[in-house]
N, C-alpha and C positions, 0 to 999 in steps of 0.2 A: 812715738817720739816724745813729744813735750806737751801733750794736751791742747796742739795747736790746732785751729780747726778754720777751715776753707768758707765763707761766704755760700750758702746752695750748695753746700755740700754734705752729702748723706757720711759719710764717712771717708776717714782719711787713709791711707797706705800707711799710716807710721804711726798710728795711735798703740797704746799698749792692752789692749782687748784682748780675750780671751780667742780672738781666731788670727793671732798673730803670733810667728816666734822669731828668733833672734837671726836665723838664715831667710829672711821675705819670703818663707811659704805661708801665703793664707789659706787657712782649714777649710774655712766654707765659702767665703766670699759672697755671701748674700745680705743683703739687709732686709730688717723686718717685714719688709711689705713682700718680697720673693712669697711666689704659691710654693705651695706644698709638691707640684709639679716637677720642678726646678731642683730640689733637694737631691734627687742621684744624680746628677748630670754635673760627669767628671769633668774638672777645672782642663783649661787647655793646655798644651803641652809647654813646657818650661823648658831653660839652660840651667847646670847645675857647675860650682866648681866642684875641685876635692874637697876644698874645706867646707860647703856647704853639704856634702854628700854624707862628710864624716858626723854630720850632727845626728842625722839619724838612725841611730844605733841600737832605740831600742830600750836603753838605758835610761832612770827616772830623768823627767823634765828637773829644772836648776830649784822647782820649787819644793821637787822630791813627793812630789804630787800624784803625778800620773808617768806612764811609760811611755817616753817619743814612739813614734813609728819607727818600722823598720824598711830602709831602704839600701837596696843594691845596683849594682853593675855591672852590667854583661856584656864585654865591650862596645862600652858609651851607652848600651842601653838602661834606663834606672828603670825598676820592678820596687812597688811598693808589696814587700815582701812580710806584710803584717799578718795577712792571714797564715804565714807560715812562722808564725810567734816562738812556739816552742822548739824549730827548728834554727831558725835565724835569732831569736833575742837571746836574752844575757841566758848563759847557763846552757843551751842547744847544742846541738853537736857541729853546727855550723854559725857560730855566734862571731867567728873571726871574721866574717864575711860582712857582716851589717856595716854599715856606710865606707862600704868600701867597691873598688872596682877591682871585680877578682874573676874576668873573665879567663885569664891565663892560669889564672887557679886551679879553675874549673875544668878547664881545656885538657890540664896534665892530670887533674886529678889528687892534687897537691892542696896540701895544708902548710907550705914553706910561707913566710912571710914576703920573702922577697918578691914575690910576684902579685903580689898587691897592688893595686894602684897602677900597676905595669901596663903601660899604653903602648909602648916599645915593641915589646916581645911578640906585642896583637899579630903584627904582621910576620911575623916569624914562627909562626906555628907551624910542625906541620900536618901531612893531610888529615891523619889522623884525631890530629889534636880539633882543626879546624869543625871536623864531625862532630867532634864529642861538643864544642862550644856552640855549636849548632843547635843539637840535643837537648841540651840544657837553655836555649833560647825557645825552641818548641814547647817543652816543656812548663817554661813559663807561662809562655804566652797561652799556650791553647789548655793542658789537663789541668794548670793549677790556677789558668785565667788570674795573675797577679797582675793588677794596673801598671799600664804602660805610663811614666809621667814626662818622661823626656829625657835628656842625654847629657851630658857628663863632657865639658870643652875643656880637654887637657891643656892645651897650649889657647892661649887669650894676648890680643891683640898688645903690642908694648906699650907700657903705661904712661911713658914719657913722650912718645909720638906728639906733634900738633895739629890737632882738629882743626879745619877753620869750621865757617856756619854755614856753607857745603857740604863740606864731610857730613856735620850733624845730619842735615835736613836728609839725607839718605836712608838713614837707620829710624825708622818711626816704627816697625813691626810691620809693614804693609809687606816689604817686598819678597822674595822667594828666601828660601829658607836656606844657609848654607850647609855645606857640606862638615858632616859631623856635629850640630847644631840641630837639637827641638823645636826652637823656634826662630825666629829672623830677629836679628836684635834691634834692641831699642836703646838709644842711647838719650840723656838726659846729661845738661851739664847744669852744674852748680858750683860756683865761685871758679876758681881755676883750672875742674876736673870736671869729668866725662867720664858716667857711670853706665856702666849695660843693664837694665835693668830688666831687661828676660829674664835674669839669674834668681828666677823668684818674685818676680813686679806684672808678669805679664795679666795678670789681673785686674789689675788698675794703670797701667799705661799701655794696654795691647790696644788696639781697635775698637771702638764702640767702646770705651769706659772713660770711666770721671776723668782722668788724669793724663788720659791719651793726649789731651791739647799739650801736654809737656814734651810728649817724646819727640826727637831732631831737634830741638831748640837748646838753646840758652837759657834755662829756667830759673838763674840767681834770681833777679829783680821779683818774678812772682813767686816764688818760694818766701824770698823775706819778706813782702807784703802780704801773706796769705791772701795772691789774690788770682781768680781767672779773668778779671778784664783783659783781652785782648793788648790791650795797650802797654799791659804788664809784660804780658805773654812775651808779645814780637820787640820790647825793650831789652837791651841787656847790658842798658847804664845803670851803674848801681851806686854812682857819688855822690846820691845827693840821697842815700837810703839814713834814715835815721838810726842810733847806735842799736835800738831795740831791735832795726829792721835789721841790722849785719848780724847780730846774735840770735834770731830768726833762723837765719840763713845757714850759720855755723852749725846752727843744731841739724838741720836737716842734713849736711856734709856729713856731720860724726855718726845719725842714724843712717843713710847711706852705707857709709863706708864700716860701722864699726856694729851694727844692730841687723840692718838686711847683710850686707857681707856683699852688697853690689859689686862686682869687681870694678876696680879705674881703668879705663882701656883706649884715656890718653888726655893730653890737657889744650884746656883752650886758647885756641888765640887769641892774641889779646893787642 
């Protein structure tokens, strides 16, 4: 975000470090003290939108530095598809595929673009097709063992909906995981919006992390205070926030919404 940093706080979701990028996938998620133990133990399962999906492609990072990973789609399921580099990245012969969902693709055996991204058509396969999409899931999973990372939520809850601080307290990441969905969402509000923050966050506000005390709540008042006292936390009067504290606040909104790529999935009451 803005170099803004938490009281007891080892690190923050929104810093701009090298284990962050612009869709809230964090690379490693560990801080310096983690043992050496800990270092393979694959992050937990995530939500993805399209447009998060489309970042990695494979294609150099904005610094032109390094190569994003490569990830895929095989309906709703994401395959980090890096070790198959020179098949999936720029130049392969399947390079049209990278951050995209092209299990209809795959199913026809097609290189047509239209069926890209096609979540529609999923269920309108047929038997035939349904096999070969199958195949190509086996295949992932089991000869080419590509990391499962989680799934791909075509349709996301209307943005303009009103949460009350019910709704919120529902969605902390504890409950059962829905249907079509990697992990159970978490929602987090700030200023007038309500953000899902599985879409890449579950890291730091899944269960058992620094930030989890955010998710189901109201988080403006402690977001602009960089603060976890309690008293901030369960507050979500924010009139009497100082101007540096509302521009706090805004910053965190715009990294939300325009850095992680959180989707809005409805606003609060108020």
């Amino acid at each position: 975000m803005i170099g803004h940093k938490f009281v007891n706080s080892s690190s923050s979701p929104h810093n701009n470090n090298k284990n962050s990028n612009n869709n809230g996938v964090i690379n490693t998620g560990k801080t310096t003290d983690d043992s050496d133990s800990d270092d393979d133990e694959p992050d937990p399962p995530r939500n993805f939108t399209l447009r998060q999906l489309s970042y990695f492609d494979g294609q150099k990072d904005k610094d032109g530095e390094e190569d994003k990973p490569v990830y895929l789609s095989l309906g709703g399921t994401v395959f980090d598809v890096s070790g198959g580099y020179s098949f999936y990245g720029p130049g392969g012969p399947y390079e049209l595929f990278a951050g995209r969902e092209c299990g209809v693709s795959l199913a026809k055996m097609s290189f047509d673009e239209e069926y890209l991204d096609d979540f529609e058509s999923l269920k309108d396969l047929r038997h035939g097709e349904r096999i070969e999409l199958e195949n190509w899931v086996e295949k992932f999973t089991y000869y080419k063992s590509y990391p499962v990372l989680g799934k791909v939520v075509p349709t996301l809850p209307d943005s303009d909906r009103i949460l009350s601080k019910e709704d919120l307290a529902v969605h902390k990441g504890t409950e059962e995981i829905p249907e079509g969905y990697g992990a159970p969402p978490i929602y987090v509000g700030a200023g007038d919006k309500v953000f899902d923050v599985s879409f890449g966050g579950v890291l730091f506000y899944g269960p058992g992390c620094s930030y989890h005390r955010f998710a189901g709540v109201d988080a403006s008042r402690a977001l602009a205070k960089m603060s976890f006292d309690p008293a901030d936390v369960e507050n979500n009067d924010v009139s009497d926030l100082t101007d540096k504290q509302r521009k706090t606040m805004e910053d965190w909104i715009k990294t939300f919404h325009e850095r992680k790529n959180y989707p809005i999935v409805g606003r609060l009451e108020k």
